[in-house]
C-alpha positions in Angstrom: 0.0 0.0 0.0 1.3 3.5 -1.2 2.4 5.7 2.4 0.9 8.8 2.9 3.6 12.2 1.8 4.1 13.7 4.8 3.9 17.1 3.5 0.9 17.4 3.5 -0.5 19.9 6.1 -3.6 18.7 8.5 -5.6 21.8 7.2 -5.2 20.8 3.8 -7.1 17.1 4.3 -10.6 19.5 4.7 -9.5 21.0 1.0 -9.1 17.8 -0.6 -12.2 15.8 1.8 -14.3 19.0 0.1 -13.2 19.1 -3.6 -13.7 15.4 -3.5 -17.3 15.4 -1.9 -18.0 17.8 -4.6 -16.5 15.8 -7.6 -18.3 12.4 -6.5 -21.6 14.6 -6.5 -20.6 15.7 -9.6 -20.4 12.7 -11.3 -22.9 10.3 -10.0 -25.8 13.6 -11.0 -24.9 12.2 -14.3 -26.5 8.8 -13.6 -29.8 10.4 -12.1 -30.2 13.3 -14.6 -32.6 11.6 -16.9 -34.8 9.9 -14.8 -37.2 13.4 -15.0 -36.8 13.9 -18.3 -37.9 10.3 -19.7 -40.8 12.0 -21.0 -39.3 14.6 -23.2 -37.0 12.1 -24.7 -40.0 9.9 -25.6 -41.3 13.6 -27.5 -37.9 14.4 -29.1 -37.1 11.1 -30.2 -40.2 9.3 -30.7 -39.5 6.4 -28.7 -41.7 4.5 -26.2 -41.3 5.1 -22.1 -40.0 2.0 -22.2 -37.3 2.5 -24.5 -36.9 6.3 -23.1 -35.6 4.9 -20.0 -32.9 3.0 -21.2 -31.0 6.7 -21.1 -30.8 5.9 -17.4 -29.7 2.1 -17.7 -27.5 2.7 -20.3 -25.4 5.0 -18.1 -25.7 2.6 -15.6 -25.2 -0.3 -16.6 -22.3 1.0 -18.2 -21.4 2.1 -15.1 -21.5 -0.7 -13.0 -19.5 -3.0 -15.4 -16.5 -0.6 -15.8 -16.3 -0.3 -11.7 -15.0 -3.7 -12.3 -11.7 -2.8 -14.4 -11.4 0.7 -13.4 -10.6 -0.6 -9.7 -7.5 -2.2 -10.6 -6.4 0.2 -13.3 -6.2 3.1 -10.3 -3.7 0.4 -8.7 -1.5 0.4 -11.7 -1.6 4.0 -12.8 -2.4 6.3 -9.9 -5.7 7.3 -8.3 -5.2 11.0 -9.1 -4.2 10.2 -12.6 -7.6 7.9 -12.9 -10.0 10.4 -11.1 -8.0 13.5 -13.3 -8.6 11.9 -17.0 -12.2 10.1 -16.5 -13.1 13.9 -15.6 -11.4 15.1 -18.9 -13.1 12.6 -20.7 -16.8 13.4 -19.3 -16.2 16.9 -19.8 -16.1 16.2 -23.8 -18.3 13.8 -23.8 -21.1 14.9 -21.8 -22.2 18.3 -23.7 -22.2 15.8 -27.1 -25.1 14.6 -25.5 -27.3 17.9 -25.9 -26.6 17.6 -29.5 -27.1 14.3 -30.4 -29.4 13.8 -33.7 -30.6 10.2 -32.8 -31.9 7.9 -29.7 -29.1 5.2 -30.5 -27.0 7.9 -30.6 -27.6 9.2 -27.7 -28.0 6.3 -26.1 -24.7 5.4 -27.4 -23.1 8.5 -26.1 -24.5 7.3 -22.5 -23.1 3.9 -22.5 -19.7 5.9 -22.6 -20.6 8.4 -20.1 -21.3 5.6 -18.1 -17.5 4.2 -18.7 -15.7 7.5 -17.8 -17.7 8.4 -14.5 -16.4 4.9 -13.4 -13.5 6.3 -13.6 -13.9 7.7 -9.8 -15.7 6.2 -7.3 -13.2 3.4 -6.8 -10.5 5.8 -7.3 -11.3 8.1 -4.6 -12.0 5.8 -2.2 -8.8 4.0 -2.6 -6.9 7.5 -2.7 -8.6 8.3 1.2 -7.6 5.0 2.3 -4.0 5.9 1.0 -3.5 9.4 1.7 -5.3 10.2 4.8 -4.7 9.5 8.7 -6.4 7.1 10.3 -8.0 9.9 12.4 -9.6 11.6 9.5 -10.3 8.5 6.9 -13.6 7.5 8.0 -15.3 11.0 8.3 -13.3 11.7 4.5 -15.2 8.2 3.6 -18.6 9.5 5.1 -18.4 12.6 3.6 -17.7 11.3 -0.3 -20.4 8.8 0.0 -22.9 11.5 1.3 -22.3 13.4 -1.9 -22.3 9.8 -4.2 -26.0 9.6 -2.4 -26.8 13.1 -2.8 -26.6 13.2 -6.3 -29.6 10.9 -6.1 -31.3 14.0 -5.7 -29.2 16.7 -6.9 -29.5 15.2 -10.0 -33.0 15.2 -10.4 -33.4 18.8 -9.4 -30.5 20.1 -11.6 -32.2 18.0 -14.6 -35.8 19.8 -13.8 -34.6 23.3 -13.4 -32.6 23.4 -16.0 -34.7 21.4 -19.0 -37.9 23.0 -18.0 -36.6 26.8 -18.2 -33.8 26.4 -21.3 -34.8 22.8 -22.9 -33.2 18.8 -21.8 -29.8 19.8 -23.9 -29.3 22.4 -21.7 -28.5 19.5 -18.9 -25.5 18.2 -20.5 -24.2 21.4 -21.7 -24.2 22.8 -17.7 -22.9 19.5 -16.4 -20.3 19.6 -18.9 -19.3 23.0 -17.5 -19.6 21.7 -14.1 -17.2 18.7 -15.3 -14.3 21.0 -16.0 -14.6 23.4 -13.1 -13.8 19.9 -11.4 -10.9 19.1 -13.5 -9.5 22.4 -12.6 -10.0 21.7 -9.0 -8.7 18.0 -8.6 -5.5 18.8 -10.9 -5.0 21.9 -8.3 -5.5 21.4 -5.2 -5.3 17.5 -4.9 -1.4 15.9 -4.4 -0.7 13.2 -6.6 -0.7 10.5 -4.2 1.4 7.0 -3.7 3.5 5.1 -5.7 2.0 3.2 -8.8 2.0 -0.6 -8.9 3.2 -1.4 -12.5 3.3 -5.0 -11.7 0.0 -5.4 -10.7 -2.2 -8.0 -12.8 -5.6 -6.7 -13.4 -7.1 -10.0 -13.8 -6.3 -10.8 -10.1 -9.3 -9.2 -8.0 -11.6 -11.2 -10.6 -10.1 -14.3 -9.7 -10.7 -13.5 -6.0 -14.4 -12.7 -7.0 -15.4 -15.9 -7.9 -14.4 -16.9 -4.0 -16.6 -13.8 -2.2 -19.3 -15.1 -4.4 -19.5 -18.7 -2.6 -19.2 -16.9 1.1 -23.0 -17.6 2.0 -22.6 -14.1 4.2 -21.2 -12.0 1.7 -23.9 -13.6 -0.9 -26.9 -12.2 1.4 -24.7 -8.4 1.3 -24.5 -8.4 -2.3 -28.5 -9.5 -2.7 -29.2 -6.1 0.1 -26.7 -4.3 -2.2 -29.2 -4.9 -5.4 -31.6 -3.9 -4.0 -31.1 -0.6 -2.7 -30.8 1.4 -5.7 -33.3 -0.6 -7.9 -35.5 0.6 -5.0 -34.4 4.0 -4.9 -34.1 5.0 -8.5 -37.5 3.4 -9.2 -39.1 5.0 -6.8 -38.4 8.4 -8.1 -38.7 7.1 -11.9 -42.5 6.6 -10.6 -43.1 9.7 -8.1 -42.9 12.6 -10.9 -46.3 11.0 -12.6 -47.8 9.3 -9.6 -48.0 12.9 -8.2 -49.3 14.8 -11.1 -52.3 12.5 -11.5 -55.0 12.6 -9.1 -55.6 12.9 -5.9 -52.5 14.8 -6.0 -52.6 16.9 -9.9 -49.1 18.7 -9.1 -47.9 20.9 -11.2 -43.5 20.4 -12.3 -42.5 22.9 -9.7 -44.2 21.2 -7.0 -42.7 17.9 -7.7 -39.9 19.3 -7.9 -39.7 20.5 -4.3 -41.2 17.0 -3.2 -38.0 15.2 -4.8 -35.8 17.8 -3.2 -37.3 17.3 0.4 -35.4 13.6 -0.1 -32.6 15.5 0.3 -33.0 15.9 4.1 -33.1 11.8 4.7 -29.7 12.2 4.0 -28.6 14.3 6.3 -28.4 11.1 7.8 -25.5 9.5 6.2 -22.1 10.7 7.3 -23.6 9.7 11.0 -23.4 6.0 10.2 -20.7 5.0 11.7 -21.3 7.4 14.8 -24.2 4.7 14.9 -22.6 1.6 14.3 -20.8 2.3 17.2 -23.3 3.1 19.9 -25.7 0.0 18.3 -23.5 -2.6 16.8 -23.2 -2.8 12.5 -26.0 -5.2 12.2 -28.4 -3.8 13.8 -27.8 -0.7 12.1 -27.6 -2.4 9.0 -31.5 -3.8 9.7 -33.0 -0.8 10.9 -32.1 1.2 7.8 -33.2 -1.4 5.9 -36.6 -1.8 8.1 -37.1 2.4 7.6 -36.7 2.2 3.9 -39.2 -0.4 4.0 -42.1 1.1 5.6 -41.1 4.7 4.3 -41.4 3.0 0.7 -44.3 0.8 1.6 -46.5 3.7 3.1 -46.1 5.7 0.6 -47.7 4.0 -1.5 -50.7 3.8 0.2 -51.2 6.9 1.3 -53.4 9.8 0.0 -52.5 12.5 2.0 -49.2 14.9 0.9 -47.8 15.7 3.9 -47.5 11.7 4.9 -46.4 11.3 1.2 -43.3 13.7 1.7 -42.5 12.5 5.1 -42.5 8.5 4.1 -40.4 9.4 1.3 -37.9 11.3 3.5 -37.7 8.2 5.4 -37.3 5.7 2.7 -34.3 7.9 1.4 -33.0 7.8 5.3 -33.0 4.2 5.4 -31.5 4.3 1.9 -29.0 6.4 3.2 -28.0 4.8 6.2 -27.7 1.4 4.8 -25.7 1.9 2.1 -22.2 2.8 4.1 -22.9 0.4 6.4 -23.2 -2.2 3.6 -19.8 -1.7 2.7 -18.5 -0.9 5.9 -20.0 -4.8 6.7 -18.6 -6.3 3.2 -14.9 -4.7 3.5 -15.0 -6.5 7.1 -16.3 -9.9 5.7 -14.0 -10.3 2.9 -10.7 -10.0 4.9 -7.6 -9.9 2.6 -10.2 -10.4 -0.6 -11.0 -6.2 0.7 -10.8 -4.7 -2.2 -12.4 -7.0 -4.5 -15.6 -7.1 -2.7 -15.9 -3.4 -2.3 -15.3 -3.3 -6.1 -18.0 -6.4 -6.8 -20.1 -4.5 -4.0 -20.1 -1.0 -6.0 -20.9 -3.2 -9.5 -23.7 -5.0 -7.9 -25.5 -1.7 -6.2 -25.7 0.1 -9.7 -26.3 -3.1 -11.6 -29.5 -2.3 -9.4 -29.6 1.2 -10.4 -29.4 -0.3 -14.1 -32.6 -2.3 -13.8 -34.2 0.1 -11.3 -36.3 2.3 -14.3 -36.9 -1.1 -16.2 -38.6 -3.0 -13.1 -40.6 0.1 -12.3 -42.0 0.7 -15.6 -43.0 -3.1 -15.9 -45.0 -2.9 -12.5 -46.5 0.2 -14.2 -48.0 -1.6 -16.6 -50.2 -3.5 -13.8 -52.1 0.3 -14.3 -51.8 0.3 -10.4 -49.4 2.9 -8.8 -50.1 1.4 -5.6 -48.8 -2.1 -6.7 -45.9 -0.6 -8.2 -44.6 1.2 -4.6 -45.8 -1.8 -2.8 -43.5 -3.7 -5.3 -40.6 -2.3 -4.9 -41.0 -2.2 -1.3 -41.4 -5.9 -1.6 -38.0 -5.9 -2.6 -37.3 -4.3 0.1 -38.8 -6.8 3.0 -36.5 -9.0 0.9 -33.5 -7.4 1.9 -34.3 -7.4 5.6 -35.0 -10.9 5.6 -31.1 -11.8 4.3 -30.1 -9.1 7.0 -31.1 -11.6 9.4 -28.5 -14.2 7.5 -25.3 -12.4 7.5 -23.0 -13.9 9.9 -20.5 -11.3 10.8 -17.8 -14.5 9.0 -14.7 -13.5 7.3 -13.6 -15.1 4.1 -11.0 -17.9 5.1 -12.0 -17.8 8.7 -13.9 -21.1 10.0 
């Protein structure tokens, strides 16, 4: 493992904690952008809903897949150097997207979107671990994930402002913008980090895979892991229309707030691990997965607004609680196989993501928005159950 320089002054680790909170919000708001504008894509482009939302799964699935190489390409090159040219690259590519003359073309230009905003996650999580203190790592971690979680919802808001007042194109032509203020920022102000590890085979944490996959604990993680943003991006993909049909008939800028009140259940994130340690990981672990579930399935059910906007507050709470404690949990299971399953872990959750506008959209066409939450929350009581099998286990142990 690369050492930390020790030039680096203590005031500076709030500079670089802040620059990356801000680039990981960055570019996971390019995963969530399209889920509001499904609608004008099926108008520009004359496609069905179904195949409209395939701008979100592209990206995603896209996504997910690349976490697997990009993990072990930030061991061999650098984590800086990783993180520095994936923002390059989505800085081009991302404002091609407001111009694109075709749905496969665009849809096309997503899948690669997808690939280059891999690029980071891994990266910058590998680069805390290496370059930060033990004393300031886990709050660094906290942090970064908050604003991967935020961008749930950031995303969505950015994507309605923006399309609704100067057109969808407009979207990729800001974020593009935004995409090389951030290259400005993580080529200036963050150091360049360990040594590289030339030597390292990149087939190797694939190999270990195949083992985490036949640890019956680490199974039941991954299953939770699919789960939570299948739940949480479908959820959303079916709020905007839910609410502007009846009882509720609201109008875009009233939805809009609605998604944005989300952004409070999140509030509850970089606490996690203030909670694991009062209450022990697992039960953690079940009660955000137990909030989620009843945030989700009330919602559902409920008529009334205010309840409305409060379950779904929870639901993202749960949500957000859950998912660093998930990989808090998975890191500890798999031992010396560490960085394997955080990168299997990260592939799984958005392979989630992927399907989470495709599995919402099917339950849609039951005609019943109340089967479609209570669906998904389904999915949800799924995941608790297999809380109650993880065996705290690690790989190679017993």
């Amino acid at each position: 493992m690369a050492r930390r320089p020790t030039f680096i002054a203590e005031g500076k680790y709030f500079v670089m904690t802040a620059i990356l909170s801000w680039c990981g919000l960055a570019v996971v708001s390019s995963m969530y952008v399209t889920i509001p504008m499904v609608t004008a894509f099926v108008r520009e482009f004359q496609v069905s809903p179904a195949q409209a939302a395939w701008s979100g799964s592209a990206f995603s699935l896209a996504y997910a897949i690349s976490f697997l190489l990009f993990a072990s390409l930030s061991d061999r090159y650098g984590r800086k150097q990783v993180m520095f040219w994936g923002l390059v690259a989505l800085s081009v590519i991302t404002p091609l997207l407001g111009i694109a003359s075709s749905f496969p073309l665009f849809i096309a230009l997503r899948t690669i979107q997808g690939i280059a905003a891999a690029t980071f996650a891994p990266a910058a999580l590998s680069y805390i671990v290496e370059m930060y203190p033990a004393e300031n790592r886990v709050t660094a971690i906290g942090f970064v994930s908050t604003g991967f979680l935020l961008a749930g919802i950031a995303g969505q808001v950015l994507s309605d402002i923006v399309s609704q007042n100067f057109g969808w194109p407009f979207v990729f032509y800001f974020l593009g913008g935004i995409y090389l203020l951030s290259v400005g920022l993580l080529g200036g102000s963050i150091p360049k980090g360990g040594t590289q590890h030339q030597n390292i085979n990149v087939l190797d944490p694939f190999k270990q895979m195949g083992t985490l996959l036949f640890h019956k604990s680490l199974l039941f993680c991954f299953l939770i892991a699919f789960t939570l943003l299948l739940t949480f991006v479908g959820m959303y993909t079916t709020l905007g229309s839910y609410l502007s049909q009846a009882p509720f008939l609201l109008h875009s800028n009233q939805i809009l707030l609605i998604r944005a009140a989300g952004i409070v259940g999140m509030l509850l994130s970089p606490f996690a691990g203030s909670l694991v340690a009062r209450f022990g990981i697992m039960n953690v672990l079940k009660a955000g997965l137990l909030l989620a579930m009843l945030g989700l399935g009330i919602l559902g059910i409920s008529s009334a607004l205010p309840i409305l906007v409060l379950t779904s507050v929870l639901f993202v709470a749960g949500i957000s609680i859950t998912v660093p404690v998930l990989i808090s949990l998975i890191g500890t299971l798999a031992g010396q196989f560490r960085g394997a399953a955080v990168s299997l872990y990260t592939f799984i959750l958005f392979l989630g993501a992927t399907l989470g506008p495709i599995v919402s959209l099917l339950l849609l066409k039951t005609g019943s928005y109340i089967l479609t939450f209570e669906g998904l929350a389904a999915l949800l009581s799924t995941a608790f159950l297999c809380s109650f099998l993880v065996q705290k286990r690690i790989v190679g142990e017993g």
